[in-house]
C-alpha positions as CSV (number, residue, x, y, z in Angstrom):
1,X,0.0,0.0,0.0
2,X,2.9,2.2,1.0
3,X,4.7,1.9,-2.3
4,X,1.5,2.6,-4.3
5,X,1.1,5.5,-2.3
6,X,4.7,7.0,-3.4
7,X,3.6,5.8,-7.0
8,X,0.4,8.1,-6.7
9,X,2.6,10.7,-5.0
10,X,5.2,10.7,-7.7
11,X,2.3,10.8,-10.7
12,X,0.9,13.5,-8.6
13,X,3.9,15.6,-8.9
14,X,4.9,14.8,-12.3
15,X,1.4,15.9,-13.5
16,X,2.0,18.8,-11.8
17,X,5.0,19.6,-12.8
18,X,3.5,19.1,-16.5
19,X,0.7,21.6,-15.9
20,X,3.4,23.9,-14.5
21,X,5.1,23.4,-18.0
22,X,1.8,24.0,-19.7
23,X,0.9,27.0,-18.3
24,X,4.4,28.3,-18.6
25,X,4.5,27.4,-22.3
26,X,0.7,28.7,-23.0
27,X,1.9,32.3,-21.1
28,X,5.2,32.2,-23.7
29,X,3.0,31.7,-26.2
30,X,0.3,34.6,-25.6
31,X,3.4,36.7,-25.5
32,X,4.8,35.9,-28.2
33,X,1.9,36.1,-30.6
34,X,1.5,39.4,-28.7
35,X,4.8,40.3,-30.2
36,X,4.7,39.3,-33.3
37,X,0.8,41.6,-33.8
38,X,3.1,44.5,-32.3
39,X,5.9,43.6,-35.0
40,X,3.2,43.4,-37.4
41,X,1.3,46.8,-36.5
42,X,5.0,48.1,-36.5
43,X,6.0,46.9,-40.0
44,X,2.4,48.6,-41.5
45,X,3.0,51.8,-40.0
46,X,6.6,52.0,-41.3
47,X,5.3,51.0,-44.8
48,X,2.4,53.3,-44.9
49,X,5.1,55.9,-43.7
50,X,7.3,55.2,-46.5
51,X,4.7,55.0,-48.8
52,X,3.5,58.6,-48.2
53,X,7.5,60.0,-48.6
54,X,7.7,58.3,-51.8
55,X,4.2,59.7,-53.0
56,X,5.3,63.1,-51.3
57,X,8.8,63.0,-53.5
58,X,6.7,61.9,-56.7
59,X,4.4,65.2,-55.8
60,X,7.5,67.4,-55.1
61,X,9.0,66.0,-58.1
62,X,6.4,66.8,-60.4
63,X,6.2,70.7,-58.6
64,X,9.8,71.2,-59.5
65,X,9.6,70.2,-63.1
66,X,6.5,72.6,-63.7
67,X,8.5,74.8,-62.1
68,X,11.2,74.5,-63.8
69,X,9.6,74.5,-67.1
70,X,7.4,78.2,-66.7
71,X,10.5,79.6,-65.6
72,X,12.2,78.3,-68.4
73,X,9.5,79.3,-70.3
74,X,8.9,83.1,-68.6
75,X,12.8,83.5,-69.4
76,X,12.1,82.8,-72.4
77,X,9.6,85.6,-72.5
78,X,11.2,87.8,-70.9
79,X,13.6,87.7,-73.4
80,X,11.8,88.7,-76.2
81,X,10.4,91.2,-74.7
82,X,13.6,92.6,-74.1
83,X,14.8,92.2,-77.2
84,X,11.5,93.9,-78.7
85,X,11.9,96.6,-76.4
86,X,15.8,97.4,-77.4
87,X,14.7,97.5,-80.7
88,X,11.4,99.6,-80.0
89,X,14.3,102.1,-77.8
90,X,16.5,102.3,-81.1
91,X,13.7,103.1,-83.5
92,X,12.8,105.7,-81.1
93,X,16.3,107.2,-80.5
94,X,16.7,106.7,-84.6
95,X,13.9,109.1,-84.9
């Protein structure tokens, strides 16, 4: 009777010891599908982020070359008129 009493003792404990390792194992699991949402979320929000710089530099981009080109194209202008003007000022002076 004894030694089946130790026997019940020692299942006892091991089943213990295995719920012990269950819950310890459930609790390292929670956390680390915890984790790996925050890593998720994380990984999103960086993407998003650089997805809005590259449309901002595509935007930015774009600005600059418009830009670019009317002042390209007001120099251009500006030019003429200048030139028309010089000559207007001569036939003037000529008269």
């Amino acid at each position: 009777m004894e030694t089946l009493q130790k026997f019940a003792d020692k299942l006892e404990q091991e089943r213990m010891n295995e719920r012990q390792m269950r819950l310890k194992l459930e609790e390292e699991y929670a956390q680390n599908a915890k984790s790996h949402e925050e890593e998720v979320v994380l990984r999103l929000k960086f993407e998003k982020q650089l997805n809005k710089m590259h449309s901002d530099f595509r935007e930015l981009t774009t600005k600059y070359e418009r830009c670019y080109k009317d002042l390209q194209i007001a120099d251009a202008k500006r030019d003429s008129f200048e030139t028309a003007y010089n000559q207007r000022l001569e036939e003037c002076t000529e008269l």
